[in-house]
C-alpha positions as CSV (number, residue, x, y, z in Angstrom):
1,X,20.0,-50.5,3.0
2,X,21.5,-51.4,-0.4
3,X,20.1,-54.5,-2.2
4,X,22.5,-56.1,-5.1
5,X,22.5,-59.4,-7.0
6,X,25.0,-61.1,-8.1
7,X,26.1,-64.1,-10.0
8,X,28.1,-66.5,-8.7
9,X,30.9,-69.8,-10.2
10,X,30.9,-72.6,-7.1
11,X,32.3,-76.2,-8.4
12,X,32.3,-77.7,-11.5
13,X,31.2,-74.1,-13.0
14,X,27.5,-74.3,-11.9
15,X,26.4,-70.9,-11.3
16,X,24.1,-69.6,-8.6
17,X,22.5,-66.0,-7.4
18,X,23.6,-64.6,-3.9
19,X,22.1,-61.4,-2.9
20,X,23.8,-59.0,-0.3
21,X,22.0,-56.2,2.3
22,X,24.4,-53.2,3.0
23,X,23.5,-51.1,5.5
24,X,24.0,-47.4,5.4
25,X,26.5,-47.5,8.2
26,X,29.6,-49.7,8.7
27,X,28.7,-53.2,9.7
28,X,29.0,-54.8,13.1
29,X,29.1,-58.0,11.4
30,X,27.9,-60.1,8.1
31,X,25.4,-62.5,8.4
32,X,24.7,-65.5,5.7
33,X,21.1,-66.7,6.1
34,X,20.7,-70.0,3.7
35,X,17.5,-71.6,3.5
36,X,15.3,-74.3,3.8
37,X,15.1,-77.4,1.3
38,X,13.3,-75.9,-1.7
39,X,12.4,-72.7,-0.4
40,X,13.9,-69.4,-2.9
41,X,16.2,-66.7,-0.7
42,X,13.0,-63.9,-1.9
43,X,11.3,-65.8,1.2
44,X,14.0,-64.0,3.7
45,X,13.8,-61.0,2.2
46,X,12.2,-59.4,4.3
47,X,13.7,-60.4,7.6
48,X,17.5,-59.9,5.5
49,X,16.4,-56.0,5.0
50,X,14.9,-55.8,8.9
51,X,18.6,-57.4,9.8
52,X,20.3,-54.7,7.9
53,X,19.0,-51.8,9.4
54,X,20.3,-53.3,12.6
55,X,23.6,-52.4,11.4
56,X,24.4,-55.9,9.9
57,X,26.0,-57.0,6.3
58,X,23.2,-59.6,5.0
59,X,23.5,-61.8,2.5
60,X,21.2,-64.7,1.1
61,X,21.4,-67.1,-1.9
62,X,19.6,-69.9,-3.8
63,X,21.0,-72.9,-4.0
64,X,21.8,-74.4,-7.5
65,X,18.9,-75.2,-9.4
66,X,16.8,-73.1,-6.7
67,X,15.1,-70.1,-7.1
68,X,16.8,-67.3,-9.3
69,X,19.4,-70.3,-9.6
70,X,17.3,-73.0,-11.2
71,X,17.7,-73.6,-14.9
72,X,14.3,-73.4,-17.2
73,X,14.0,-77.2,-16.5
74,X,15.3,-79.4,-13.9
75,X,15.4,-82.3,-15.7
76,X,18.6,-83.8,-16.3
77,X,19.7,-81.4,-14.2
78,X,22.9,-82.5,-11.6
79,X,22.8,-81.3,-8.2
80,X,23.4,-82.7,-5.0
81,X,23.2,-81.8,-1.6
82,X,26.9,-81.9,-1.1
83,X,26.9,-79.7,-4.0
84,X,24.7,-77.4,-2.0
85,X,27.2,-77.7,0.6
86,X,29.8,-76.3,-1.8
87,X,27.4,-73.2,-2.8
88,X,27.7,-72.6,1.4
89,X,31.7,-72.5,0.6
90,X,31.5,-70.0,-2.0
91,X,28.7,-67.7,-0.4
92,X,31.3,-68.0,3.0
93,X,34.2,-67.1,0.1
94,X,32.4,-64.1,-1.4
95,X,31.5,-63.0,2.2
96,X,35.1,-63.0,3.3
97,X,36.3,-61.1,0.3
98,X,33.8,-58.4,0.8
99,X,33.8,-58.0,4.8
100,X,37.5,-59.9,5.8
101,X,37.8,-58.0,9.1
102,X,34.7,-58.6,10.3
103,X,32.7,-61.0,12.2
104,X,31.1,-63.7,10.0
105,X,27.7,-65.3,11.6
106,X,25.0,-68.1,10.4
107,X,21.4,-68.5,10.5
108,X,20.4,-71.4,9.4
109,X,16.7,-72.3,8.2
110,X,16.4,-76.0,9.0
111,X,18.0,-77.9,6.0
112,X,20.3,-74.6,6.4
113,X,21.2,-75.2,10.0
114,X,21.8,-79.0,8.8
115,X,24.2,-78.4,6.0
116,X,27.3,-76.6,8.4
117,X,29.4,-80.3,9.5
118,X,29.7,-80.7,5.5
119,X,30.6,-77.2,4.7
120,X,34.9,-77.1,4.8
121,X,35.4,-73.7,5.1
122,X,33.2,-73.5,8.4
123,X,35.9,-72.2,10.5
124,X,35.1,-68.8,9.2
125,X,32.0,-68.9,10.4
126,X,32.1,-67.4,14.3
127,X,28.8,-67.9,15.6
128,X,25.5,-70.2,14.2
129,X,21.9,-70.0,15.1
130,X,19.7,-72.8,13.5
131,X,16.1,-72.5,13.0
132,X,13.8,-75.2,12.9
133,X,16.8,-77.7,12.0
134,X,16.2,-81.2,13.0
135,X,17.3,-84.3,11.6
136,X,14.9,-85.1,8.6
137,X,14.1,-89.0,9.7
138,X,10.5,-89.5,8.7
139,X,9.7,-91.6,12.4
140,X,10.8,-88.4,14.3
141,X,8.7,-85.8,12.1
142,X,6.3,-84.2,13.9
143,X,3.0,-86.3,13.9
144,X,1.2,-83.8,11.3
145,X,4.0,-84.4,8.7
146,X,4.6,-88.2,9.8
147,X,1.3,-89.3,9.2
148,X,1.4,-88.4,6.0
149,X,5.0,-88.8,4.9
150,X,5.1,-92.4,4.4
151,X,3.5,-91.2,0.9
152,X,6.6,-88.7,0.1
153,X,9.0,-91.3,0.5
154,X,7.7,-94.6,-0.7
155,X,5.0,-93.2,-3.2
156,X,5.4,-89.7,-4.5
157,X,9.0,-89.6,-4.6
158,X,10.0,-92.9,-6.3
159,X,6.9,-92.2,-9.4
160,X,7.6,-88.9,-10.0
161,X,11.0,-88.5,-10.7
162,X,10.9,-91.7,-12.5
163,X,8.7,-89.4,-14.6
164,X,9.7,-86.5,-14.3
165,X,13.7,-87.0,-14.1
166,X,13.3,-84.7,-11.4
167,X,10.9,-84.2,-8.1
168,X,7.8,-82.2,-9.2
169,X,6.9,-80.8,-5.8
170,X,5.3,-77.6,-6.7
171,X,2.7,-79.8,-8.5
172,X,2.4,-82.0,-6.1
173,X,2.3,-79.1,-3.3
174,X,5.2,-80.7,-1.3
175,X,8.8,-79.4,-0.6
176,X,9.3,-77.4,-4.1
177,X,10.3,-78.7,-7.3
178,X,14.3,-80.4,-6.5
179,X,16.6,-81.6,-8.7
180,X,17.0,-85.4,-8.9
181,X,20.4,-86.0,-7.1
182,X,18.9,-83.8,-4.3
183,X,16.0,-85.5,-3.7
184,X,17.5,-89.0,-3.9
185,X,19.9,-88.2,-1.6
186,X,17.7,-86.6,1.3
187,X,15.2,-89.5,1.0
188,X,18.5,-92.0,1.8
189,X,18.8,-89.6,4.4
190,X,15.2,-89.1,6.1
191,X,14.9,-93.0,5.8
192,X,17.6,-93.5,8.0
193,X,17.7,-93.4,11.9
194,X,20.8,-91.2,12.3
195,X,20.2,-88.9,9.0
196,X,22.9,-87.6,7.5
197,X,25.8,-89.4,9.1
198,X,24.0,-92.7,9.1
199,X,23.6,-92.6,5.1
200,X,27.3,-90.6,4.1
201,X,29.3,-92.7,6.9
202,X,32.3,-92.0,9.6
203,X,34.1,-89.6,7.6
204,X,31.0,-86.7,7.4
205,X,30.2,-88.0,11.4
206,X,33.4,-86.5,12.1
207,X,33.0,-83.6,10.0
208,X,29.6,-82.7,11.9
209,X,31.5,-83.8,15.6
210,X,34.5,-81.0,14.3
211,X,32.2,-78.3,14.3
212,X,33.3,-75.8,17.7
213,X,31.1,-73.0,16.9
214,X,28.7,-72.1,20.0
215,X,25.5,-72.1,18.7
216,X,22.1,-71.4,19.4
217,X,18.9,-73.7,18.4
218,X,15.8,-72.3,18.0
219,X,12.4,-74.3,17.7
220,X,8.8,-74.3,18.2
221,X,6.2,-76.3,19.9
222,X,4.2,-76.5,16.9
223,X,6.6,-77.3,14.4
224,X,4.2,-79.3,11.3
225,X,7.6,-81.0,10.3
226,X,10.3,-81.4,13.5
227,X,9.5,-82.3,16.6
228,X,11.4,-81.8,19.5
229,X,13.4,-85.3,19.5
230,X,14.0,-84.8,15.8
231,X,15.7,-81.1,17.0
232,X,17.7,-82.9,19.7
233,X,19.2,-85.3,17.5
234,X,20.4,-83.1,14.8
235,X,22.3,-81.2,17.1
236,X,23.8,-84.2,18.9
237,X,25.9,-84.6,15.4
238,X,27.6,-81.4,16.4
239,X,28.4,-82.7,19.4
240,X,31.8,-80.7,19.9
241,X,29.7,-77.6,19.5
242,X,28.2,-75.8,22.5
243,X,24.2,-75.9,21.7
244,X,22.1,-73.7,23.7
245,X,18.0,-74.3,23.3
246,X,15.6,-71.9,23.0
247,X,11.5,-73.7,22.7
248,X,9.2,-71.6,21.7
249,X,5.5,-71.9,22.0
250,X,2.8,-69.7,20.1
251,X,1.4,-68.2,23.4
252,X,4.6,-67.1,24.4
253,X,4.3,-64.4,22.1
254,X,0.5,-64.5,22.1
255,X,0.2,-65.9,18.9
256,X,-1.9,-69.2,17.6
257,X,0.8,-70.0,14.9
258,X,4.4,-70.2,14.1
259,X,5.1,-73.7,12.8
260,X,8.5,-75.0,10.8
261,X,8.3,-71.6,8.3
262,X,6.8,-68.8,11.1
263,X,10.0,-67.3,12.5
264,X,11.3,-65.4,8.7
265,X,7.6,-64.1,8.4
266,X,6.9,-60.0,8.8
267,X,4.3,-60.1,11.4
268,X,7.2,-61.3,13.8
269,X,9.4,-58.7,13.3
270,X,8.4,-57.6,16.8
271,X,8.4,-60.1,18.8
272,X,11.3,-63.2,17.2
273,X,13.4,-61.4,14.9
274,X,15.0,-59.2,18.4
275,X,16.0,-62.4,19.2
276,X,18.7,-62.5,16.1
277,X,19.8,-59.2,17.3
278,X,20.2,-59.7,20.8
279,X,21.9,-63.2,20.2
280,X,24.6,-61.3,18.1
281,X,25.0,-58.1,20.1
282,X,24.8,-60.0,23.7
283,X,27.9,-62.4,22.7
């Protein structure tokens, strides 16, 4: 396996950093593996190296004013999610140039398995698997996270960028630190019933009812953050795509703990990460 860096120009000439996992054999495929909101690409790591020595082209990347992407400070910093979305385009771009004739797939890490209906290049994409993606709206969280996210939205969030000029969350142990447009915008969108589409409007509803992808959800009884009806509902917005469910509880692996950031950890490299493998070789 080959690990490289590089540096990449998505719209209005922000930069970000994309990484790429070569095996030592020709690839069967490529696989792009975004993450979560405010977690760095060094968190997949691990599971991107495991996935290339199953024969598979890997490639991860931190969003703009993320990880290796984030500027010194993040205030005054201008980033939106829909820029995000356009960071997806040019990871997609950058895949396509390197592996054009062959098969382009997506795992998604929840905020990653939300962001596909506003990505336009999509229809490269072949096959998606989302992971712990649900739909963000704070009276669907998971009762560990709801109990206590009334504070996020209507406390924490409107204070500290108001003095901050951006969201602080490594200080206040909560999400990561975000730029402002980001975190603005996904509060419009976790305060409102249908999420994404309920905030942005009928044009990016049809965008998430266009995707055709087949696509596998996976989830996890003891998910801190989504529960089950939030998973459901995200996936309804892709509801051109054909979704297949996979639950998953701890003992069904005989472990006490997976929760919302579980699956991408080591110590299931036995027992979830086959799953990735089989879903791409079985189809």
């Amino acid at each position: 396996m080959t690990m490289s860096r590089h540096t990449l120009t998505a719209s209005n000439g922000a930069t970000f950093v994309l990484r790429t996992f070569d095996p030592q054999v020709a690839p069967a495929a490529v696989v792009i593996v975004p993450s979560a909101m405010g977690v760095a690409q060094a968190y997949y790591q691990r599971f991107a190296e495991w996935l290339s020595a199953q024969g598979f082209a890997v490639i991860t990347f931190d969003y703009r004013g993320i990880g290796l992407s984030a500027p010194p400070s993040l205030r005054g910093y201008d980033a939106t999610i829909f820029d995000w979305a356009r960071d997806c385009e040019a990871a997609i771009d950058f895949a396509d140039q390197r592996h054009r004739d062959i098969p382009l797939h997506w795992i998604g890490h929840s905020l990653g398995g939300q962001l596909l209906g506003l990505i336009r290049n999509r229809d490269r994409i072949q096959r998606v698997m989302t992971v712990a993606t649900g739909n963000g709206y704070w009276l669907e969280n998971s009762w560990p996270t709801k109990r206590a996210v009334w504070w996020l939205w209507f406390v924490a969030v409107p204070l500290a960028t108001r003095i901050a000029g951006y969201f602080p969350g490594k200080r206040l142990r909560k999400v990561g630190n975000l730029p402002l447009g980001v975190i603005r915008q996904w509060r419009r969108w976790c305060l409102n019933p249908e999420y994404v589409v309920g905030v942005e409007g009928r044009e990016v509803r049809e965008q998430y009812s266009s995707v055709r992808q087949p696509m596998m959800s996976v989830s996890f009884t003891d998910d801190e953050m989504m529960s089950e009806r939030s998973i459901r509902s995200l996936h309804r917005l892709y509801s051109n795509a054909s979704v297949e469910f996979q639950r998953i509880a701890p003992r069904d692996i005989g472990v006490s703990r997976i929760g919302h950031f579980g699956f991408f950890r080591p110590q299931f490299e036995s027992t979830l990460w086959p799953l990735v493998s089989q879903w791409l070789a079985d189809r």
